[in-house]
C-alpha positions in Angstrom: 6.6 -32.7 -36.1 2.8 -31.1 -35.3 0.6 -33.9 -34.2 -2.3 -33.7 -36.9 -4.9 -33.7 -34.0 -3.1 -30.2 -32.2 -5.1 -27.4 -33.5 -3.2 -24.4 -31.7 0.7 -25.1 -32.4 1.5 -23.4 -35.6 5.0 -24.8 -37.6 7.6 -22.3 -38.0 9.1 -21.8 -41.3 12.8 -22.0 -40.2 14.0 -20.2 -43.2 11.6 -17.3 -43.1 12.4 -13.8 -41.9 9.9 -13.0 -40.5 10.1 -12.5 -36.6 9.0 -14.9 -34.2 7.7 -13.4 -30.9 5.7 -14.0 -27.8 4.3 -11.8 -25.3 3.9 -12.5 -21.2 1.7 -10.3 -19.1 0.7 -10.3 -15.2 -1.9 -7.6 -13.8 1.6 -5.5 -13.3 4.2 -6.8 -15.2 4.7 -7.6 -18.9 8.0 -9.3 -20.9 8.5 -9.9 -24.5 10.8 -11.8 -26.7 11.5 -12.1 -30.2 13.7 -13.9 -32.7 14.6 -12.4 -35.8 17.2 -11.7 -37.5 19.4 -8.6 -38.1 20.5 -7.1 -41.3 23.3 -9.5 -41.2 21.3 -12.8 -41.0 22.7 -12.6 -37.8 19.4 -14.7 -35.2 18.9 -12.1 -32.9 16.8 -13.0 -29.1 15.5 -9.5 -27.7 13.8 -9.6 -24.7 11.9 -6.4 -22.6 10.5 -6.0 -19.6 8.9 -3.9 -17.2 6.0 -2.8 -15.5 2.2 -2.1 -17.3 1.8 1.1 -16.7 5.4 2.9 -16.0 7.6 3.7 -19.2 10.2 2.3 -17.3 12.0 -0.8 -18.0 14.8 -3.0 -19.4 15.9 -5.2 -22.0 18.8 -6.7 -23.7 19.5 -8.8 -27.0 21.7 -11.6 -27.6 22.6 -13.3 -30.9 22.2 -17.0 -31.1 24.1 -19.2 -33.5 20.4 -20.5 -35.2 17.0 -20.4 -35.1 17.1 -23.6 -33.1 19.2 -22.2 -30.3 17.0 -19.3 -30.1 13.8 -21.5 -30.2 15.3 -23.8 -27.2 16.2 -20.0 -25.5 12.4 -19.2 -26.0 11.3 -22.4 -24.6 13.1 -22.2 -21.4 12.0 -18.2 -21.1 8.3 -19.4 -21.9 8.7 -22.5 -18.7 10.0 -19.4 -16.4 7.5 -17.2 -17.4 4.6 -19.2 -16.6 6.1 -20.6 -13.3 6.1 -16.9 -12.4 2.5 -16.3 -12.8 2.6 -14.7 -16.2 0.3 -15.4 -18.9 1.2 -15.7 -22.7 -0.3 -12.7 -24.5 0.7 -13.7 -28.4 
């Protein structure tokens, strides 16, 4: 549940489609992840990476058995993120 006084954390509609995705950046460096889901209804995780200005990178997906799985997945990524320096970017 939002606490009514939090004014930044948006609720996510669970049974929505639409993608859910955040963006890290350092000065060099940027990652993304998103949850969505496939044309299955398969929950899908991607995440990219790679450097700011090169074209070169990586990335991989990984189905998750819910949103709530991905969402927990997400929450860890976003913990190592930020202990790594990186800054959340959307």
């Amino acid at each position: 549940m939002i606490d009514t006084a939090d004014t930044l954390t948006q609720s996510l509609d669970v049974m929505s489609d639409n993608p859910l995705w955040r963006r890290f950046v350092t000065d060099t460096r940027v990652y993304t992840v998103l949850l969505s889901r496939d044309l299955f209804g398969t929950w899908v995780l991607c995440q990219a990476w790679g450097r700011r200005v090169s074209e070169r990178g990586g990335g991989k997906s990984t189905v998750v058995p819910n949103v709530a799985a991905g969402l927990a997945v997400i929450e860890v990524i976003t913990r190592r993120r930020q202990q790594r320096g990186y800054r959340l970017r959307g």
